[in-house]
C-alpha positions as CSV (number, residue, x, y, z in Angstrom):
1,X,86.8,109.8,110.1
2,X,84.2,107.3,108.6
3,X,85.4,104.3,106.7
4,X,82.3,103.8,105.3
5,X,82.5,103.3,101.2
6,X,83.6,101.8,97.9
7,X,87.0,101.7,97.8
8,X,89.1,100.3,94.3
9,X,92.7,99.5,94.4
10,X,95.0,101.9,92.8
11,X,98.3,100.8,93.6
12,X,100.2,98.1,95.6
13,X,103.8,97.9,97.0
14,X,104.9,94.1,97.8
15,X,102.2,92.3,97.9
16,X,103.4,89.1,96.4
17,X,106.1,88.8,99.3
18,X,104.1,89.7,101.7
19,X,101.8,87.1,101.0
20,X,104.3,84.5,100.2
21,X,105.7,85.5,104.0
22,X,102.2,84.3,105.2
23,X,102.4,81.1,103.5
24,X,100.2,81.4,100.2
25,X,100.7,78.8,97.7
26,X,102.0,80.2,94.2
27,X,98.6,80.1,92.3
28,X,96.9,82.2,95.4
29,X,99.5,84.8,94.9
30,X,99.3,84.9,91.4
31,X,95.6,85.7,91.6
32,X,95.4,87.5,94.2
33,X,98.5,89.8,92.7
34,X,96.7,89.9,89.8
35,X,93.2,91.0,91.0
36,X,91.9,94.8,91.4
37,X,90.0,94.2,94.1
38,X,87.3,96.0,95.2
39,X,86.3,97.2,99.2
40,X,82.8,98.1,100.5
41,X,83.8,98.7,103.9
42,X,80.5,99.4,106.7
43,X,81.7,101.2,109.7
44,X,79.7,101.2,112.6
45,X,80.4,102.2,116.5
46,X,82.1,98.7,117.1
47,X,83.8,97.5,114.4
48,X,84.1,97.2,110.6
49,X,82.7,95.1,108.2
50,X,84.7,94.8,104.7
51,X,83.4,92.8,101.5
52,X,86.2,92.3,98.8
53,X,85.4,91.4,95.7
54,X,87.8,91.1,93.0
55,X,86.0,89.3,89.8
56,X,83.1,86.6,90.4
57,X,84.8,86.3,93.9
58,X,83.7,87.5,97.3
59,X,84.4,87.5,101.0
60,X,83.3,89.4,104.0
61,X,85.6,89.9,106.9
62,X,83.5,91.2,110.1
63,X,85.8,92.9,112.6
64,X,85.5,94.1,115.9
65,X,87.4,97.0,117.5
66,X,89.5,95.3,120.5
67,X,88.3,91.8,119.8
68,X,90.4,89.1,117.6
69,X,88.5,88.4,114.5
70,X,88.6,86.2,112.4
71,X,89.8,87.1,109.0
72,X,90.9,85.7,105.1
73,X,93.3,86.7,102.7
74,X,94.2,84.9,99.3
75,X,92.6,82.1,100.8
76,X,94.7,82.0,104.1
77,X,92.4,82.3,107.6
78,X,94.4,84.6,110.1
79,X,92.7,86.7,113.8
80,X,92.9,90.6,113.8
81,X,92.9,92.3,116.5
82,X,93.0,96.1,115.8
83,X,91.2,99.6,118.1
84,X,90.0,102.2,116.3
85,X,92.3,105.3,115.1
86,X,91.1,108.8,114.4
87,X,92.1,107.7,110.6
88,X,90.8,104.7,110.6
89,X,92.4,101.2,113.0
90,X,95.6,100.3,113.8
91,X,96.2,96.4,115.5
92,X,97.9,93.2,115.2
93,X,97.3,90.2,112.5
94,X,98.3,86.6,114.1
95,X,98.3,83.9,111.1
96,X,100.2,80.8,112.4
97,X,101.2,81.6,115.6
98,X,103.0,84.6,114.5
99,X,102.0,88.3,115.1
100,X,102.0,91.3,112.7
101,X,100.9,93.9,112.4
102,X,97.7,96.0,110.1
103,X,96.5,99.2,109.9
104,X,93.6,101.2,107.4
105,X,94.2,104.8,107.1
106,X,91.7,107.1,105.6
107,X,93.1,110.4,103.7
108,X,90.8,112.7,102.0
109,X,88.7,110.2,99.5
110,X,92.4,107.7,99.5
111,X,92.3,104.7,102.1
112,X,96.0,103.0,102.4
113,X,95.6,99.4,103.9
114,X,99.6,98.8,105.5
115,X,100.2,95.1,106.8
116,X,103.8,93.5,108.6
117,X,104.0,89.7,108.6
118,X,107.3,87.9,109.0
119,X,109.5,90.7,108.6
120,X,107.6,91.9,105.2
121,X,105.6,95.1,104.6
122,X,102.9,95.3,102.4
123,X,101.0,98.6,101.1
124,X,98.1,99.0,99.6
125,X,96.0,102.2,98.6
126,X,92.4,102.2,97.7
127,X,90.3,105.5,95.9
128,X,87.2,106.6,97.1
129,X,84.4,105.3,94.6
């Protein structure tokens, strides 16, 4: 099924612990907990390229299926390393020498971004725009 599309957060389940597991500083969490970000996601044959913007910021992760990337969250660099699924990928995130895991499902026009770090399990669904 194609990733390919603008995607707005509609809800989040523990997102401010997941990112403290991963070692962002207080102000980073509360912004990013704050935000309603924002995905344009660009599938192609190899990988997918995902542009979240969340106010006047922006950042573009490029990733390719079965390769690490490299990758940014709340202003923390981590690798991904995720195949493609008939939903949508399925992999492992490493940030600090420590591995996790991160998957994007696509549902209908809903797109639920799960990710594992450190013991902590964050959810996060997207609508279709």
């Amino acid at each position: 099924m194609a990733m390919t599309g603008k995607f707005v957060l509609s809800a989040s389940d523990n997102y401010e612990a997941f990112l403290k597991a991963g070692g962002a500083c207080d102000e980073a969490i509360k912004k990013a907990s704050a935000a309603k970000p924002t995905l344009d996601i660009v599938e192609s044959a190899t990988g997918v390229t995902i542009t979240t913007s969340a106010g006047d910021q922006s950042a573009t992760n490029v990733i390719t299926y079965g390769q690490d990337s490299p990758a940014e969250l709340a202003g923390r660099k981590f690798t991904v390393n995720v195949s493609k699924t008939s939903s949508g990928y399925s992999g492992t995130l490493t940030l600090e020498g420590k591995t996790g895991q991160i998957s994007a499902d696509i549902d209908g026009s809903t797109l639920t971004r799960t990710m594992t770090y450190d013991g902590v399990t964050t959810k996060r669904t997207f609508t279709k725009q």
